[in-house]
C-alpha positions as CSV (number, residue, x, y, z in Angstrom):
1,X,0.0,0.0,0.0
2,X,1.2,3.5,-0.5
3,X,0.0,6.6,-2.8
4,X,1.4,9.6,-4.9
5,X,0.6,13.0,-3.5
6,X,-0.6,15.5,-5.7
7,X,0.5,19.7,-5.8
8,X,-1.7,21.8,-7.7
9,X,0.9,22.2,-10.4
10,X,0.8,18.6,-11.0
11,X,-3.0,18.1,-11.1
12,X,-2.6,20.4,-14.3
13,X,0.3,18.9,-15.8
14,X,-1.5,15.2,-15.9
15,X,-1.2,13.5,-19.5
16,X,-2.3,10.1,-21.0
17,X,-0.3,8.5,-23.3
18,X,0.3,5.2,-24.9
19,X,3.5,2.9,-24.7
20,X,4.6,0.8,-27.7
21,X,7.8,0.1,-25.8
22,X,5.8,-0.8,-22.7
23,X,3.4,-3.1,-24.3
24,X,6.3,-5.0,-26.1
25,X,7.8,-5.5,-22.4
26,X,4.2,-6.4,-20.6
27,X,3.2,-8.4,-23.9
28,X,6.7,-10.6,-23.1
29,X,5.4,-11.0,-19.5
30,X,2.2,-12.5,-20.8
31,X,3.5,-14.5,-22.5
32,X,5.5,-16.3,-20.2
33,X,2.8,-16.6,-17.9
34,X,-0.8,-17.6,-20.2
35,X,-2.8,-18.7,-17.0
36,X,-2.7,-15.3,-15.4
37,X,-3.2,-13.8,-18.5
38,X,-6.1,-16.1,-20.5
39,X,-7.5,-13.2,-22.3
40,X,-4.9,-13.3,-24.8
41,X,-4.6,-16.9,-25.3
42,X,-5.5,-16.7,-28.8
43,X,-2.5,-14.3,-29.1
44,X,-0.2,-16.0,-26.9
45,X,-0.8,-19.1,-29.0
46,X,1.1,-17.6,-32.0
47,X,3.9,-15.7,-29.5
48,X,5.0,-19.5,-28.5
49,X,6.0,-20.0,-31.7
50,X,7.9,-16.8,-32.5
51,X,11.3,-18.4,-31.2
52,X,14.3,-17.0,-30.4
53,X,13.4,-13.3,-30.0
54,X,10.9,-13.7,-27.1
55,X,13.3,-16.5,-25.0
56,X,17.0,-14.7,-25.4
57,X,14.8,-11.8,-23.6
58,X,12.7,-13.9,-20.8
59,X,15.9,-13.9,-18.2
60,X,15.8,-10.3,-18.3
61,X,12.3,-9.4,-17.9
62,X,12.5,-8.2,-14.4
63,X,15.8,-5.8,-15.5
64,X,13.3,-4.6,-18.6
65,X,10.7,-3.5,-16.3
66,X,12.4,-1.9,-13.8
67,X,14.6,0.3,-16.8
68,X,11.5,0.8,-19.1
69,X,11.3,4.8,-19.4
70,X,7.9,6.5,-19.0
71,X,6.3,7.7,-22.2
72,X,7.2,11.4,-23.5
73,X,4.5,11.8,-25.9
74,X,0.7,10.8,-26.3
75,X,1.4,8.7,-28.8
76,X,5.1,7.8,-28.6
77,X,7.3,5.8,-31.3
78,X,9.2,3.0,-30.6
79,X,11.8,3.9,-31.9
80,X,12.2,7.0,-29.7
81,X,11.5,4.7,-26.6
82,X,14.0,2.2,-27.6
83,X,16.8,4.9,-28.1
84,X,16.1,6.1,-24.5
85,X,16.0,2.1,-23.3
86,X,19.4,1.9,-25.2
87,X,21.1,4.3,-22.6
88,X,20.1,2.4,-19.9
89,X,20.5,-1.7,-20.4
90,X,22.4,-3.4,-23.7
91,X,19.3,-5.1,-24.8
92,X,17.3,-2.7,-27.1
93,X,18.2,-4.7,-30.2
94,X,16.6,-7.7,-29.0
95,X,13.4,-5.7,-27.7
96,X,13.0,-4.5,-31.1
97,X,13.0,-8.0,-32.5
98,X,10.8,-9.4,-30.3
99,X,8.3,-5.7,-31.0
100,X,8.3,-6.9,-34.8
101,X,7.5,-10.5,-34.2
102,X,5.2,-10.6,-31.8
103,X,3.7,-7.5,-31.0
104,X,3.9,-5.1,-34.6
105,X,1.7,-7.8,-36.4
106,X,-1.0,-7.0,-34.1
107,X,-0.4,-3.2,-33.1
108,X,-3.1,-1.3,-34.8
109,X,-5.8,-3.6,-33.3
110,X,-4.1,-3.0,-30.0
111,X,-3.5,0.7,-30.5
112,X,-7.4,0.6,-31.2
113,X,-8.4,-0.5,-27.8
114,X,-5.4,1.7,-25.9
115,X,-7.0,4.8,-27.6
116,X,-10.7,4.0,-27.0
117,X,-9.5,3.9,-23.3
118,X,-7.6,7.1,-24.0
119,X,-10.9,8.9,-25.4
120,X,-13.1,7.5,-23.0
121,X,-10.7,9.0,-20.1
122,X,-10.5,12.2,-21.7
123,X,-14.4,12.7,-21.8
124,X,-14.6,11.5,-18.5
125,X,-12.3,13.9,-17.5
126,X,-13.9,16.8,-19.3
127,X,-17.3,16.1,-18.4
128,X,-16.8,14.6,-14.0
129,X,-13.5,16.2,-13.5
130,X,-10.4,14.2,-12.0
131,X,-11.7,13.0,-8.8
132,X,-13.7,10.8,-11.3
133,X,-11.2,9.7,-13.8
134,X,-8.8,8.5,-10.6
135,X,-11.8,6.6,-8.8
136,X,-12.6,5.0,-12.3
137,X,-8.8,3.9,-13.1
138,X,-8.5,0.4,-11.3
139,X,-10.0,-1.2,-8.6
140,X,-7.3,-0.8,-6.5
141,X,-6.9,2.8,-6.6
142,X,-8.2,5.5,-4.5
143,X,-8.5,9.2,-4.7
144,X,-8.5,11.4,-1.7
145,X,-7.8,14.9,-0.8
146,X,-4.4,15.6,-2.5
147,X,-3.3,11.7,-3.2
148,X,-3.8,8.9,-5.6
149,X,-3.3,5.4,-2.8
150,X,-3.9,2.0,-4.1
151,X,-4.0,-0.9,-2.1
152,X,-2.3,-4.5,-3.0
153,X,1.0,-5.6,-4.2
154,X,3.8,-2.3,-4.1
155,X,2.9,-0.6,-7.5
156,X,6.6,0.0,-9.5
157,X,10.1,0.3,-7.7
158,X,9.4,3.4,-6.4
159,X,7.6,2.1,-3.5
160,X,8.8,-1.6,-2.5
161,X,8.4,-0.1,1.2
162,X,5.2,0.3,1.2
163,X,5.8,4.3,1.4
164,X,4.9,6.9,-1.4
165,X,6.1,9.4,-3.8
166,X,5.5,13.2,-3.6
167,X,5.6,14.6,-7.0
168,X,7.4,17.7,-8.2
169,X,4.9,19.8,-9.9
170,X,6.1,18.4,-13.6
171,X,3.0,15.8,-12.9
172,X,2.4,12.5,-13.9
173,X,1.5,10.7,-17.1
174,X,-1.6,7.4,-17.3
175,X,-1.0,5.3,-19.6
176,X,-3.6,1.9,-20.4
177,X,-1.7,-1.2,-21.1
178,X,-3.6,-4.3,-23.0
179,X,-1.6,-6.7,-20.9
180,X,-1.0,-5.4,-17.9
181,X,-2.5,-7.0,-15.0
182,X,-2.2,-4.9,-12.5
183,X,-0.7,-0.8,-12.2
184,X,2.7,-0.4,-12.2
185,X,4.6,3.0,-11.4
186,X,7.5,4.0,-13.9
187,X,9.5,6.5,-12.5
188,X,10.5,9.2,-14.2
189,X,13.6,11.4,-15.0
190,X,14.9,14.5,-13.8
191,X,16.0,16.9,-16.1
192,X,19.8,17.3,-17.0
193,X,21.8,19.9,-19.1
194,X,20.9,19.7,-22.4
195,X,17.6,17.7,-21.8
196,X,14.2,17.9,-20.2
197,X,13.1,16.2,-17.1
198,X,10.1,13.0,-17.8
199,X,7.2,12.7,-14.9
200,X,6.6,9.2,-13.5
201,X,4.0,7.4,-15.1
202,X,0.9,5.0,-13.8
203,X,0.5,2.1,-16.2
204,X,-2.9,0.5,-16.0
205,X,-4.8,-2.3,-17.0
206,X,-7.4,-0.6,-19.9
207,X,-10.8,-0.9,-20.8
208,X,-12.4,-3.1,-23.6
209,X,-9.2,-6.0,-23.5
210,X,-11.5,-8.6,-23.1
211,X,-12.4,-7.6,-27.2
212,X,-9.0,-7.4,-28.0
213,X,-8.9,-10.8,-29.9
214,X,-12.6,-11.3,-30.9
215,X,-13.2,-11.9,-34.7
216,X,-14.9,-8.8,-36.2
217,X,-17.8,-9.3,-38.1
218,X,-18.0,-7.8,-41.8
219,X,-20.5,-5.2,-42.2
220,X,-24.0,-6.7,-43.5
221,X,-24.8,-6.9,-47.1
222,X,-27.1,-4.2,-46.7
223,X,-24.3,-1.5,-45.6
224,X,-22.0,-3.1,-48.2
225,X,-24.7,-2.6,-50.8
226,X,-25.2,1.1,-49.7
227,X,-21.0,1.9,-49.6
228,X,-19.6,-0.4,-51.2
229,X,-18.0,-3.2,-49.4
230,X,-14.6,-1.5,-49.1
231,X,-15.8,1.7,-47.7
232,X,-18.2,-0.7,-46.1
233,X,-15.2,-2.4,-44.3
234,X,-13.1,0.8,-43.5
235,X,-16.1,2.3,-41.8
236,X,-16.8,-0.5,-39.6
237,X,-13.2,-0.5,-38.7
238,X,-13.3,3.1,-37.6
239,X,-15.2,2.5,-34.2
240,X,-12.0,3.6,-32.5
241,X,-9.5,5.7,-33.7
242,X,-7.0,4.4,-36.2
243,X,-4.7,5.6,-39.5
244,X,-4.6,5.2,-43.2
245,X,-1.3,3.2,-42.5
246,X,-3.4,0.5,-39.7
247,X,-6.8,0.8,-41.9
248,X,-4.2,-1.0,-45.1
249,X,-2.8,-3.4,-42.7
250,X,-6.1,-4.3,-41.3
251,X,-8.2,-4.6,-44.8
252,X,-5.0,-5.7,-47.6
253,X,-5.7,-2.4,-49.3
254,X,-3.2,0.1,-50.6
255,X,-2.6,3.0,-48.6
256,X,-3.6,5.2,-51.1
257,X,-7.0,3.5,-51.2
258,X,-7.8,3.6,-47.8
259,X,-7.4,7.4,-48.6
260,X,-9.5,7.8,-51.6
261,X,-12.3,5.4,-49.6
262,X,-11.9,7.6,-46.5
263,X,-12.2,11.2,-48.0
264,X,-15.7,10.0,-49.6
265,X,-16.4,8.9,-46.3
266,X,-15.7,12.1,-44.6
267,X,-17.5,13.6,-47.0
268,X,-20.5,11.9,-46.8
269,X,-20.2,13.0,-42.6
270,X,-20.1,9.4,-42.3
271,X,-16.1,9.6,-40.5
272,X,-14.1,12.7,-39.4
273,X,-10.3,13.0,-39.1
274,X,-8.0,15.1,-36.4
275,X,-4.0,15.5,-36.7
276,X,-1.6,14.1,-34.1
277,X,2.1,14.7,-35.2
278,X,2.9,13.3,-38.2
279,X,-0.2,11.2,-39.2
280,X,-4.2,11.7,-39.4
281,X,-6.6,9.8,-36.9
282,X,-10.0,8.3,-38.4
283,X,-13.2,7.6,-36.4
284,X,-16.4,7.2,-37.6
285,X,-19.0,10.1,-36.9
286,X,-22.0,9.7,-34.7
287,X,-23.6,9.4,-38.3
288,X,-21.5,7.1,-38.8
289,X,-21.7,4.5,-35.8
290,X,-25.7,5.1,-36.2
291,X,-25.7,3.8,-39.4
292,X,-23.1,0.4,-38.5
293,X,-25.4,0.3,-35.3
294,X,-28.8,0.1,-37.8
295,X,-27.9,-1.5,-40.8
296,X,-28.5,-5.5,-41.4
C-alpha cells in the first residue's frame, strides 16, 4: 500500500499517453505466464511459436521493467523509446525484434483498444472532473484529498516499502496497457543539461481488452450494398480511432485506397479525421456508428 501525493501544479500537468515500448515489455510477461493472462490466449498461441526473440529476452524481464522509461508523448514511437532504453540496459536490439514478431503484427488492433481507453478517459475527464477519472482507473486505486493510494502488491520500484512518492509539480502521465495485469509506477527522469526532465507514469490495466482478440464481423450486405463493401469495411473499422497506415494493414488495401475510400467517407459525414504529429486519426462520426449500429 502507498499513494502519490498530488501539488496543484501537478494536477494540471497530468497526460495520457500510450507505450509501444511498454506493451512489447508487458506483452513478453504475458507470454510467459498464459494462465494469469487467458484473455490473450489466442495471441499467446502464436507468440509461442515466435522463437528466439521472445526467449533470449525472458531472463531479463524483471531488469526490462524496472529500466522501461515512461512515455514522453501521447502517442510515442518506438523507436524513440528504444533509443532512451538503449542508454540504460544493452538489450534494445533484441526488444525490437521481439516488437516486430510478436507485438507489430497486431499493433493497430491493440492501438485501437489503448486509444478507445484514451478517449473514453479524456471525456470523462472533461465532463466529472479528476476525482472521477482517478476513482474509475483500477479497482485498487483510491483518490482522496491531494493523493492517488492503491491498495495490494507495491505498485513500481518506487515504493517496494510500502511508502509513497511526492511529486514535483512536472506531474504524472496514465498510460492503459492491454496486458497489464495490474498498475505499475514508472519513475520518471529529472531533467539534466541539455535535456528535459520525464514525470513518473501510472501504467494501467485498460478498458475493452476482453475484445481485444474477438473476430470482427464484416458489415452486413445491406451497408455493403449502400457503400460499397470496401468503404463498407473501412467504416466499420473506424469505431475507434485508427490511420490510413493501420486501416491498409487491417483490410490488404493500398494505402492510397484507404485514402480515396476515406475522403468520400468524410465527405459523406459518415467519418471525421483530427492530426496528431505526423499522421491523421480516423473515427467514424456519430452518423456514422448510427448507421453500422442500424444496418442489417
Amino acid at each position: 500500500m502507498g499513494d502519490i501525493r498530488f501539488g496543484v501544479d501537478d494536477l494540471a500537468q497530468l497526460r495520457f499517453a500510450v507505450s509501444p515500448l511498454w506493451e512489447t515489455i508487458a506483452a513478453l510477461r504475458a507470454s510467459a505466464d498464459p494462465g494469469r493472462h487467458a484473455l490473450h490466449l489466442p495471441w499467446i498461441k502464436q507468440a509461442l511459436t515466435v522463437g528466439r526473440e521472445r526467449t533470449d529476452l525472458l531472463p531479463h524481464l524483471a531488469e526490462l521493467e524496472a529500466l522501461a522509461p515512461p512515455p514522453r508523448c501521447p502517442l510515442a514511437e518506438i523507436e524513440e523509446e528504444l533509443a532512451t532504453l538503449a542508454e540504460r540496459p544493452e538489450r534494445a536490439a533484441p526488444v525490437l525484434a521481439w516488437w516486430e514478431a510478436g507485438v507489430r503484427p497486431h499493433w493497430p488492433r491493440i492501438r485501437a483498444v489503448l486509444e478507445a481507453d484514451l478517449a473514453y478517459r479524456t471525456r470523462q475527464l472533461a465532463e466529472d472532473g479528476i476525482q472521477e477519472v482517478f476513482a474509475h482507473l483500477h479497482p485498487s486505486l483510491r483518490w482522496s484529498d491531494d493523493r492517488l493510494s492503491w491498495t495490494g502488491p507495491p505498485v513500481g520500484r518506487l515504493t517496494r516499502d510500502g511508502g509513497g512518492i511526492t511529486l514535483d509539480g512536472g506531474g504524472i502521465t496514465l498510460a492503459p496497457s492491454a496486458f497489464a495485469a495490474r498498475c505499475v509506477l514508472l519513475p520518471g527522469r529529472p531533467a539534466e543539461p541539455g535535456r528535459n526532465g520525464t514525470p513518473p507514469c501510472l501504467v494501467y490495466p485498460s478498458r475493452g481488452v476482453g475484445t481485444l482478440w474477438e473476430r470482427r464481423a464484416e458489415p452486413g450486405d445491406g451497408l455493403a450494398r449502400l457503400l460499397g463493401r470496401s468503404r463498407a469495411g473501412l467504416l466499420g473499422r473506424t469505431s475507434t480511432p485508427t490511420t490510413t497506415t493501420g486501416l491498409a494493414r487491417q483490410t490488404g488495401l493500398s494505402p492510397g485506397a484507404v485514402s480515396q475510400h476515406l475522403a468520400v467517407l468524410r465527405d459523406a459525414g459518415l467519418v471525421t479525421g483530427h492530426r496528431y504529429r505526423r499522421e491523421v486519426y480516423y473515427r467514424a462520426s456519430e452518423l456514422g456508428l448510427a448507421l453500422l449500429e442500424r444496418t442489417p
